[in-house]
N, C-alpha and C positions, 0 to 999 in steps of 0.2 A: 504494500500500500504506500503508495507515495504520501510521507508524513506532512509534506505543505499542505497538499489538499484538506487534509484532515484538520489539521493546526487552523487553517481559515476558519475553516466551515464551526468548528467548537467555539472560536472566539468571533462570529459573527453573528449579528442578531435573527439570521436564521436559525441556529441550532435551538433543538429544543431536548431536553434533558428527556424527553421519554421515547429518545430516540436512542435504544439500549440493544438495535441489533441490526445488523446491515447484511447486504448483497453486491460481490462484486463479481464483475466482470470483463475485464479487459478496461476501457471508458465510463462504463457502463454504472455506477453507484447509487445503491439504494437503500435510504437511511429507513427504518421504523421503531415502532414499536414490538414487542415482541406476541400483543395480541392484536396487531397484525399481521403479522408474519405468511396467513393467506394473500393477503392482496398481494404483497412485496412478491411473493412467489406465481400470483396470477399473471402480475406484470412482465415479471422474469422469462416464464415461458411460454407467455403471448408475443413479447419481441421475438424471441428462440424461433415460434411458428412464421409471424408473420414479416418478421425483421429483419429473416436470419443470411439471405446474401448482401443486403446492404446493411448488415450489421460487422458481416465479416469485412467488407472494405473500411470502414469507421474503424475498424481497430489497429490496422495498418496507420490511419493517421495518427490515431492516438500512439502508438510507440513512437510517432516521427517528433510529433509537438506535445505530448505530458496531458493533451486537453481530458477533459472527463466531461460528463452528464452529472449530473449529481440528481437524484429523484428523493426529494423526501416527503413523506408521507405522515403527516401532522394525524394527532389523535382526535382532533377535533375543530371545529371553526374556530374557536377562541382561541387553540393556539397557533393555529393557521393566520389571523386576526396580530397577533403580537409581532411576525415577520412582513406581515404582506396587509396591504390596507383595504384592500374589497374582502372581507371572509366570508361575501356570498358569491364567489364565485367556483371553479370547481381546481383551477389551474394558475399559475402563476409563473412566469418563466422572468429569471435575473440574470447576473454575470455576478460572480462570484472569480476574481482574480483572474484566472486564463480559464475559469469552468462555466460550461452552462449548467445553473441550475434551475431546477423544476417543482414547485412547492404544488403537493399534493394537497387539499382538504379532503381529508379522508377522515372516516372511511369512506368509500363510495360503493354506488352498486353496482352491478353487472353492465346495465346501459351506458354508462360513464369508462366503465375501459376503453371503447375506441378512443374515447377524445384522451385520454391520457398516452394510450401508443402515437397519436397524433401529433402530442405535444413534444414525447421523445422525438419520433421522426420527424421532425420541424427544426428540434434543438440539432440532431447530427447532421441533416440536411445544411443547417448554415456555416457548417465549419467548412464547408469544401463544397464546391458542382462536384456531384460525383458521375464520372461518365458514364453513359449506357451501357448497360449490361453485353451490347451486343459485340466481341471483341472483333470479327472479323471486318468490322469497317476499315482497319487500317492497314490488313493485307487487301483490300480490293481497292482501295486507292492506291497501293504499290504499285499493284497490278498494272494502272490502267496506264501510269506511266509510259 
C-alpha cells in the first residue's frame, strides 16, 4: 500500500473513523465499514464483471503515475454530510493529492450500483483517453502504406 495515499486520506476531512476495513486492488481503493463489507465487495466484483478489460488497462497507468481511485463508503448521510456538503445526494467525486476520490453515501440499494460503477468509470476514464479496444487498427494503417 502506498503509505502517502493513506497518510492523506486519514488526515483529511474525508476520512471517517468507521472506516475500519478496506479493499484493494491494483488503483482501485475501497475504504468501509466492516458492516458493510457486502456493498464494498458488491462493488469489487461488479467492476471485476463489468470493468474488467478497461480495468486491466487502468492498472498499467497506475504502476506508471502512483494514481488511485479511492471509493469510500460512508455509514450514513450524516457522515457523508461532514466530508461533502449535499448529503442528499448519492455520489460525490474530489481530488484528493494525485487520487481520485469517490464518497459513497451509503448504504445504498441495488438500483444505485450502476450509478456508483458509473462514477468509478468516469473517475478512470479521466486519467487517460484510453484507446479502442480494437488493436489491429494500427497494422492496417501499416498496411496500407
Amino acid at each position: 500500500m502506498d503509505k502517502s495515499t493513506y497518510t492523506s486520506l486519514v488526515h483529511s476531512k474525508y476520512f471517517n473513523p468507521a472506516f475500519n476495513a478496506a479493499l484493494f486492488d491494483g488503483p482501485l481503493r475501497i475504504y468501509f465499514s466492516q458492516a458493510h463489507e457486502f456493498l464494498a465487495l458488491k462493488i469489487y466484483f461488479s467492476i471485476q464483471q463489468k470493468l474488467a478489460e478497461k480495468f486491466a488497462r487502468v492498472k498499467n497507468i497506475h504502476e506508471a503515475t502512483g494514481k488511485n481511485v479511492l471509493v469510500l463508503i460512508y455509514p450514513n448521510s450524516e457522515s457523508f454530510s461532514l466530508s461533502f456538503e449535499n448529503k442528499n445526494q448519492l455520489l460525490a467525486l474530489e481530488t484528493l493529492d494525485n487520487d481520485d476520490l469517490m464518497g459513497v453515501n451509503g448504504p445504498f440499494d441495488d438500483q444505485q450500483l450502476e450509478a456508483v460503477l458509473r462514477g468509478i468509470e468516469n473517475a478512470i476514464d479521466a486519467w487517460v483517453e484510453l484507446p479502442p479496444e480494437d488493436t489491429n487498427v494500427e497494422a492496417t494503417a501499416t498496411a496500407q502504406i
